[in-house]
C-alpha positions in Angstrom: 0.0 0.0 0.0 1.7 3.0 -1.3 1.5 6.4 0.8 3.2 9.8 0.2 5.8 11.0 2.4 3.9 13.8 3.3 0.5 12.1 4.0 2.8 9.7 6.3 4.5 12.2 8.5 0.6 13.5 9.1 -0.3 10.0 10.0 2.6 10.4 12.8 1.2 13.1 14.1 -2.1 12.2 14.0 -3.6 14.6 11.2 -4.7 11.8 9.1 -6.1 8.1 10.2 -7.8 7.9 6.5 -6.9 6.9 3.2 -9.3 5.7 -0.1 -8.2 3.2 -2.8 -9.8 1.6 -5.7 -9.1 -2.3 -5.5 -10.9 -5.4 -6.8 -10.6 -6.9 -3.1 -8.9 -5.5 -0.1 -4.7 -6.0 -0.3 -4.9 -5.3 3.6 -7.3 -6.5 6.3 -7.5 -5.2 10.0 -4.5 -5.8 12.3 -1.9 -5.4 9.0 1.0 -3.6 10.2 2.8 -1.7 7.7 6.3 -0.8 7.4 7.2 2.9 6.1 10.2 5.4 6.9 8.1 7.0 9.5 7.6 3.4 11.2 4.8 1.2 11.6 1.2 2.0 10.7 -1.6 -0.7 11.5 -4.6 -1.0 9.6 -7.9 -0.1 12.0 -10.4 -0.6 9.3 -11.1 -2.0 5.9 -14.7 -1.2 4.1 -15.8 -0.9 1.0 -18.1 2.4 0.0 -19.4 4.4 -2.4 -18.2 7.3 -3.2 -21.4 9.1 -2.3 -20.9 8.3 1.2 -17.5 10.2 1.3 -17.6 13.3 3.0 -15.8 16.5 3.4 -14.6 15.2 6.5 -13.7 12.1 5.1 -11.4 14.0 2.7 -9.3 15.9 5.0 -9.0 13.0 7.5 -7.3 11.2 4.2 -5.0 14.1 3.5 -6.9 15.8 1.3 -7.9 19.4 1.2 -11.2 18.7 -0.1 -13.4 16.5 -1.2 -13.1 17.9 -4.7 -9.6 17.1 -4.6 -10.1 13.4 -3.3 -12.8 12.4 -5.5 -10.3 13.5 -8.2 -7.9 11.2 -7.1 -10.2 8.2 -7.3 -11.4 9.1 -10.6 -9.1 6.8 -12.2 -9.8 2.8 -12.3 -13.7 3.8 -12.0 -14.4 0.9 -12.6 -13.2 -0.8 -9.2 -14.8 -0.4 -5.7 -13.4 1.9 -3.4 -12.2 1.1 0.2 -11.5 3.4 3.1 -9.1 2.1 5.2 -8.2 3.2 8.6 -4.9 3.6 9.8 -3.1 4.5 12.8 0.4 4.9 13.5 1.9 2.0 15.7 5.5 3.2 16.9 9.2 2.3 15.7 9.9 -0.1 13.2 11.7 -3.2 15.5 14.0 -3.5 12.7 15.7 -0.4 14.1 16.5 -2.0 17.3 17.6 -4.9 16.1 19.8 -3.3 13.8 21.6 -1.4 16.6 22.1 -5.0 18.3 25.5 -6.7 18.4 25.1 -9.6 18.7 26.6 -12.6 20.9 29.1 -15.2 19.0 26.2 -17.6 19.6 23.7 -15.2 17.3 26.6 -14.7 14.8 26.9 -18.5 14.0 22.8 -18.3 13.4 22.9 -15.7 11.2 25.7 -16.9 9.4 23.9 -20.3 8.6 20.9 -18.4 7.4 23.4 -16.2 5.1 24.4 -19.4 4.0 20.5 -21.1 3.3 20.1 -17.3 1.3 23.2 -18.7 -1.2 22.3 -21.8 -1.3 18.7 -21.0 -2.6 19.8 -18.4 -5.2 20.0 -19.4 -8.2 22.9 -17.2 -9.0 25.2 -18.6 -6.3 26.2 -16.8 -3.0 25.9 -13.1 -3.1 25.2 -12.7 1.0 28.9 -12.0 1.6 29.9 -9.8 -1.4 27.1 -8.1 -1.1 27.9 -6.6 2.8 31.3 -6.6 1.5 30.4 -3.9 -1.3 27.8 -1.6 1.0 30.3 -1.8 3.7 32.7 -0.4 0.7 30.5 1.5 -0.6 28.0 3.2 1.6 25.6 5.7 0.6 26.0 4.9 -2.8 23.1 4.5 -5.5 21.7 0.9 -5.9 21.9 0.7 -9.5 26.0 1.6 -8.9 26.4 -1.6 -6.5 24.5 -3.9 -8.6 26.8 -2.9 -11.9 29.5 -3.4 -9.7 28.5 -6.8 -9.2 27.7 -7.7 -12.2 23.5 -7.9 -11.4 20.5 -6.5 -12.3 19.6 -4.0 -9.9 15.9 -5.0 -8.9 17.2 -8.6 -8.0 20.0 -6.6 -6.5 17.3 -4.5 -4.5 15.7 -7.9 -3.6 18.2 -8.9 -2.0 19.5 -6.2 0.1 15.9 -6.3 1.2 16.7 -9.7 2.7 19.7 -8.9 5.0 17.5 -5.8 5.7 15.0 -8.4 7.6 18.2 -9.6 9.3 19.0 -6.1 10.5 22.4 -6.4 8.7 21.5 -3.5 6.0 19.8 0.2 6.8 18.2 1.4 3.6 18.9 5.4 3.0 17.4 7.6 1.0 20.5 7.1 -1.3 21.8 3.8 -0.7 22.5 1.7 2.1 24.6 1.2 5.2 25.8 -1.8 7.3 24.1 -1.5 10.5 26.5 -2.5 13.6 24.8 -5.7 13.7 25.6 -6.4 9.7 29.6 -5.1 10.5 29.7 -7.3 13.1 28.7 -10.3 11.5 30.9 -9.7 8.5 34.1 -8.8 10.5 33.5 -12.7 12.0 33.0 -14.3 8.5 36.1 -12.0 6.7 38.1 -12.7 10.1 39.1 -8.9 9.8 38.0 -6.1 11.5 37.5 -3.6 9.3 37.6 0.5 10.4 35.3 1.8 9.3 34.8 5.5 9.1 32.2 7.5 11.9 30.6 10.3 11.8 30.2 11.4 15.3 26.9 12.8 16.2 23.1 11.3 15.1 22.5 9.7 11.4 19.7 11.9 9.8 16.1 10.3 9.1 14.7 9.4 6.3 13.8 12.3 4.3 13.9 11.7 0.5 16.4 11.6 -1.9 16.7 15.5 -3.0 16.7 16.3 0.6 19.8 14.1 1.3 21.4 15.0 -1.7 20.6 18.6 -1.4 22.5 18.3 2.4 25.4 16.4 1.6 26.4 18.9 -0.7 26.5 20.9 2.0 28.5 18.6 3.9 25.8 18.1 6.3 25.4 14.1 7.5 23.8 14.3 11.2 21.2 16.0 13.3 23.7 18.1 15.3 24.6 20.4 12.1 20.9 20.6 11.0 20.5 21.6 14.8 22.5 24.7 13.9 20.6 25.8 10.5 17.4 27.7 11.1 14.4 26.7 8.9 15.1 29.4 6.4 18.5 28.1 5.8 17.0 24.6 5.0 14.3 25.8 3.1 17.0 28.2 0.5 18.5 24.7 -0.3 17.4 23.5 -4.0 15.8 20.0 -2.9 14.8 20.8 0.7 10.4 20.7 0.6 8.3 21.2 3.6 8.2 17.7 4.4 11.9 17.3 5.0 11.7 20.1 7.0 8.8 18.8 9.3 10.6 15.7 9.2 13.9 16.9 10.6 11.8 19.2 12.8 10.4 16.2 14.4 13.9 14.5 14.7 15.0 17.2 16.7 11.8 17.6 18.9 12.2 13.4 19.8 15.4 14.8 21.0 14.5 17.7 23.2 16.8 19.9 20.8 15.5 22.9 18.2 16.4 25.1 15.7 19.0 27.5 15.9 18.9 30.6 14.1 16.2 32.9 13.0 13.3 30.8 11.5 10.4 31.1 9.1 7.8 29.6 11.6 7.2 30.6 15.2 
């Protein structure tokens, strides 16, 4: 179920519990729990209704700013039923935790067997180990660069990743990926090395879309701590920066106790 970056961050806060599709049968049913870059959501409701029973407020619980606007949205694929589905948002991803895990020597020998099951089943041989050995390399780099690298296709590539992701070896980025501690650990045992690696000292920024990230790494900016020092009006100048990945950051900094610095746009 595919939701927009901005219509998440108002689920976060609450703004929106809504959303309308047009499906020949429900893809989720009450209880799903989704997984997004803002965290979990879990589905509270699935019914099917006619679009005469939509309402104004309807619209702007789903994000919309009308009921104009929604109804537009649905026009397309008239010919399915439409489904409102309520959603709420259910806290932290657990992959986040476990990614921050190190684990025992015990846990390393499990995971290694199941990175070994992974190359066993593909049909294009192992790929578990080369491919922590190239985001390890390579981090914060494009996918489509890694899987030329490699020599694969990059969907299958994607795929993949997605995999050790599950394990909590990987952290997907807005551009690119990262080992997590967990994934370093476990491929410093299988290489026998340990590898430095380089640290940025301070907090990783959050998810906010690719011309966000892009737009602050070319300002040299990787962690909450130098956003903590821009004021909104200095984020906002930056080609790339929308309001979303301003909220976003906002929010990461709230979590935190912190603000902005600076003089900003809003009070």
């Amino acid at each position: 179920m595919m939701i927009r970056p901005d219509v998440l961050v108002a689920i976060k806060a609450g703004e929106v519990d809504l959303a309308f599709r047009r499906w020949d049968r429900p893809r989720v049913k009450v209880g799903t729990r989704l997984r997004t870059r803002v965290g979990l959501l879990e589905v509270t409701g699935v019914e099917q209704v006619t679009l005469s029973r939509i309402t104004a407020g309807d619209a702007r619980r789903a994000g919309a700013a009308s009921l104009a606007e929604l109804l537009e949205l649905l026009a397309p694929k008239a010919d399915r039923p439409v489904w409102r589905v309520g959603l709420r948002y259910a806290g932290r991803d657990p992959r986040e935790e476990l990614r921050e895990s190190v684990p025992s020597v015990e846990e390393i020998a499990t995971i290694v067997a199941r990175l070994d099951r992974l190359d066993r089943a593909s049909s294009i041989g192992p790929w578990t180990r080369a491919t922590l050995a190239i985001i390890d390399r390579r981090p914060t780099v494009r996918a489509p660069e890694l899987a030329a690298e490699l020599g694969r296709d990059t969907p299958s590539f994607k795929r993949d990743v997605r995999k050790l992701k599950e394990l909590g070896l990987t952290e997907s980025l807005d551009i690119g990926y990262r080992l997590s501690p967990r994934g370093a650990a476990v491929l410093d045992a299988v290489t026998g090395e340990v590898r430095e690696r380089e640290v940025r000292d301070g907090t990783p920024l959050p998810r906010i879309g690719a011309p966000a990230t892009r737009a602050l790494r070319a300002q040299d900016i990787w962690t909450l701590e130098q956003v903590r020092e821009l004021s909104e009006d200095e984020l906002v100048a930056m080609h790339g920066v929308g309001p979303v990945a301003v909220r976003l950051l906002g929010e990461a900094l709230a979590e935190r106790g912190w603000s902005w610095s600076g003089t900003n746009r809003h009070p």
